[in-house]
N, C-alpha and C positions, 0 to 999 in steps of 0.2 A: 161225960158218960163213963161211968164204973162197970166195968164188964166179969161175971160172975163165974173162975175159969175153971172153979170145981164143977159149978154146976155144968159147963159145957162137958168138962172131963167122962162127968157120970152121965151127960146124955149121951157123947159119942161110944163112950164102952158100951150102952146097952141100946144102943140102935141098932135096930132091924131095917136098913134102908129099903128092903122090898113092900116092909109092913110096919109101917110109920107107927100103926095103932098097939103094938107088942110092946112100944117103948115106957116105961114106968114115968119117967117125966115127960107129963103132955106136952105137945106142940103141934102146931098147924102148918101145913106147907101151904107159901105162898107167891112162891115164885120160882122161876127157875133164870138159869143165866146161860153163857155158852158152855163152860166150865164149874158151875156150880149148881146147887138148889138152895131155896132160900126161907127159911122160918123162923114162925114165930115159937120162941119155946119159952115153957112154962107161964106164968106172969109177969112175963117180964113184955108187956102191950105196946111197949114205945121202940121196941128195938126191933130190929131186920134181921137174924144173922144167915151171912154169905156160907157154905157149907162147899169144900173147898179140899175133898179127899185125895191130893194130886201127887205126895212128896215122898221119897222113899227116906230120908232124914228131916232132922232139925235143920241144918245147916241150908236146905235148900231150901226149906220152908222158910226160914231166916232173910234168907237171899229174896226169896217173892216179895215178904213183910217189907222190905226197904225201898224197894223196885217202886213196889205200891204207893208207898207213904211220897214217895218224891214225885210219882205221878201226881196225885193228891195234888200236893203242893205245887208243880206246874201248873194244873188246870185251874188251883185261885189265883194263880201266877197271872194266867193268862185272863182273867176276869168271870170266871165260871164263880156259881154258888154249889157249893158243896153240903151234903145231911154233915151234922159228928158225926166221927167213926171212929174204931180202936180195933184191933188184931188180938186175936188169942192162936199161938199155935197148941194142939192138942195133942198127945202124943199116949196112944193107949199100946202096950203092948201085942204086937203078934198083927197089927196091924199099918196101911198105910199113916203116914204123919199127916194129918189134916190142919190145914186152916181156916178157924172161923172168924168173917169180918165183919163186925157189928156196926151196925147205922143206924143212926136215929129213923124211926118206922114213920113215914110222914103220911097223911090225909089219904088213902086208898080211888078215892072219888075225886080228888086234885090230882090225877094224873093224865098226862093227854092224850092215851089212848082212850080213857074215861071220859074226858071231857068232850070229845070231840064229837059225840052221842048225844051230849046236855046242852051243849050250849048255842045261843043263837050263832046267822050267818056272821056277823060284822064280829062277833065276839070270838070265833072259828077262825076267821083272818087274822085276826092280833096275834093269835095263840100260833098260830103259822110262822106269820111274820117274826114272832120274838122269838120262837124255836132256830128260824133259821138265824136271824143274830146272836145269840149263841153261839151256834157253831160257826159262823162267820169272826168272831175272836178268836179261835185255835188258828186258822191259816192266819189271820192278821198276825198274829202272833209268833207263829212260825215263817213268817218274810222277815220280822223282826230279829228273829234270832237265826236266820239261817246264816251261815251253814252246820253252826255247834249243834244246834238241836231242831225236833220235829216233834209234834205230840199227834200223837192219833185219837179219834172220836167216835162212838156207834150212836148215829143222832136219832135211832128211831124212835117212834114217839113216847113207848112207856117207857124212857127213858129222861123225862122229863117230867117237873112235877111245878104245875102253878099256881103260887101260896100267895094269898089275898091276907092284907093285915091293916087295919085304922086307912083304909084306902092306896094302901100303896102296893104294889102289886111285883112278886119276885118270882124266877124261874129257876127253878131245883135243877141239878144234871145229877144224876144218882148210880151211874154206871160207871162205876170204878174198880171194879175188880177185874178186870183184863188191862193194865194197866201197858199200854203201846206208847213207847216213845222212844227216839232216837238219838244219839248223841252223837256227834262225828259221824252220823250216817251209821251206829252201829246197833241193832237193837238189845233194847235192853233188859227187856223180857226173855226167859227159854221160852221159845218159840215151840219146843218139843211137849211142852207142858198142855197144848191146845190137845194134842194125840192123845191124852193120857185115856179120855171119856170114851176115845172111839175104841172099836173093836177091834183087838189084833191082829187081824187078816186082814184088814183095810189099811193099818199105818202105813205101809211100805207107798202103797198107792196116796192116799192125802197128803204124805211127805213130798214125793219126788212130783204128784200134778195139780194141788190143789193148795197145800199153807201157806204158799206166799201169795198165793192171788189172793186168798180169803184176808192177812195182815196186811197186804198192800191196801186194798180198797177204803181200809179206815183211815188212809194219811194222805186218801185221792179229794180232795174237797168236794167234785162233781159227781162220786161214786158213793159218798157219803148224802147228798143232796137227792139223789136220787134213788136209792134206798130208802129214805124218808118220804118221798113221795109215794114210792112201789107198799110201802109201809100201809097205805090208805086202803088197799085193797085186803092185807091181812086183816085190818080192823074195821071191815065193811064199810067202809064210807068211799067207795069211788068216783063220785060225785064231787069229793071235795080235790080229785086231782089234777083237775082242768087249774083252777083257783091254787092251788100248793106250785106248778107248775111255772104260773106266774108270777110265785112271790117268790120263789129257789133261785131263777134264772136273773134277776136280781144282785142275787149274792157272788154271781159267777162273772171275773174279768175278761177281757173282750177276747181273750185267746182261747177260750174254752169252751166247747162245745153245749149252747143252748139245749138244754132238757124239752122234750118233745111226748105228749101223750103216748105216743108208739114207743118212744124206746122205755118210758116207765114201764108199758105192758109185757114188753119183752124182759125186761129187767128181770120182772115179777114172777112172770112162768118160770124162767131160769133159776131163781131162786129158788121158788118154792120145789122144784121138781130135786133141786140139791139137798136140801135142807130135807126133802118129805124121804128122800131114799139114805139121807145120813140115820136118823129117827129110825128107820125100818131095820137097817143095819145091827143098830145101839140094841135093838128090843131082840134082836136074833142073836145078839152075842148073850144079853141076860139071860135068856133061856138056856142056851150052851153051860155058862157059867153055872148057874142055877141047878138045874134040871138034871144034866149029864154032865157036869165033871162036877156036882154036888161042893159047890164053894162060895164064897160069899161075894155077891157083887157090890161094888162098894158104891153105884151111881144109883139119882133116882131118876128115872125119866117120867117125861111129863105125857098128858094124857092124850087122847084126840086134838088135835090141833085146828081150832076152823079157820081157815084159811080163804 
């Protein structure tokens, strides 16, 4: 993958992030992440890029870039399949220092939030079943190497992409850009870097009662399972969480608390009621930004969420 870092240069100088449509070189928004948004620009139809406006230098942007890259390589470490990808940092004057991280743009309709809509029952069980072995390698993997290291995981389902070839059958993990893992128990991520999106009258608070619960739950195996399960109700399929339930609790050793229909539904409403008043927050601060103190916000948020 050859990544084209004038052409990022002259998309980021002339980006209107509130009005995508202002920007002279086309592109399509097609995703969003916890920390970024994600498009397709110009012609360039095979690539993803991560948009990633978080760094007040180079050097710290630098510092993300290497963080990233070793996550990467932990998770093929650990037996994950990974898209290409390559880093461009972008660095336009008068503004924050962004990173954009490009990925091969894989199959839109092979993703199993996608699929789980398409495809038969037995065929909805495998895709279950091989999602949670997936992530069932990260803790194999981290027993393995405890105590030097720990790698963290967000298993939910659009995060997984399942590519069919001459019969053989592979599972993508595509969420590498929040990249959690630990060394000597230390993380190795700034962890301050999660604050950057939210709104300034909320850091103080997400700091001191909320960021570590939110970066623990990814290195909790049964918090990440269960997420995935709770996951079925964001993507209308609750039907399939009786049967997700079944194949999760599975993956979980005898000391750990078996997954139960009730505590997914609990899971769920908690979540959603955190995540739908973060969103609400984010949109009140871009009006402030915007609006009354007339300056530019540098995030895009994403639209109605059904839930």
């Amino acid at each position: 993958m050859l990544v084209d870092e004038h052409l990022l240069f002259e998309f980021e100088k002339k980006l209107n992030p509130q009005n995508l449509k202002d920007s002279p070189i086309p592109a399509a928004l097609i995703g969003f992440g916890e920390i970024s948004a994600i498009f397709e620009i110009a012609d360039n139809s095979r690539v993803a890029f991560k948009r990633m406006p978080l760094f007040q230098d180079h050097s710290s942007a630098k510092a993300y870039t290497n963080v990233f890259n070793e996550y990467c390589r932990l998770l093929i470490d650990a037996g994950l399949r990974l898209p290409p990808h390559q880093t461009a940092i972008i660095e336009v004057p008068g503004r924050p220092v962004t990173l954009y991280i490009a990925q091969e743009k894989l199959p839109a309709g092979r993703f199993a939030h996608q699929l789980i809509h398409e495809l038969e029952a037995d065929e909805n069980q495998w895709l279950i079943e091989s999602i949670a072995s997936e992530i069932s390698k990260i803790w194999c993997y981290n027993r393995d190497q405890h105590p030097a290291l720990k790698l963290a995981l967000d298993g939910q389902l659009s995060n997984w992409v399942w590519l069919e070839d001459r019969d053989q059958s592979a599972i993508y993990y595509i969420d590498t850009s929040t990249p959690l893992f630990r060394q000597e128990g230390i993380e190795q991520l700034d962890a301050e870097l999660f604050l950057k999106s939210s709104p300034p009258f909320l850091r103080w608070i997400l700091r001191r009662f909320f960021l570590a619960d939110v970066i623990n739950r990814y290195y909790d195996q049964r918090q990440v399972l269960i997420d995935l399960a709770a996951n079925l109700f964001k993507e209308q399929r609750p039907d399939l969480i009786s049967l997700a339930v079944e194949i999760l609790n599975r993956q979980l050793v005898s000391d750990q608390v078996p997954l139960t229909i009730d505590a997914v539904k609990k899971y769920y409403r908690e979540d959603k009621l955190v995540w739908t008043l973060f969103l609400s927050f984010r949109r009140i601060d871009r009006w402030l930004t915007t609006k009354i103190l007339r300056r530019r916000y540098e995030f895009i948020l994403p639209g109605n969420i059904k839930r």
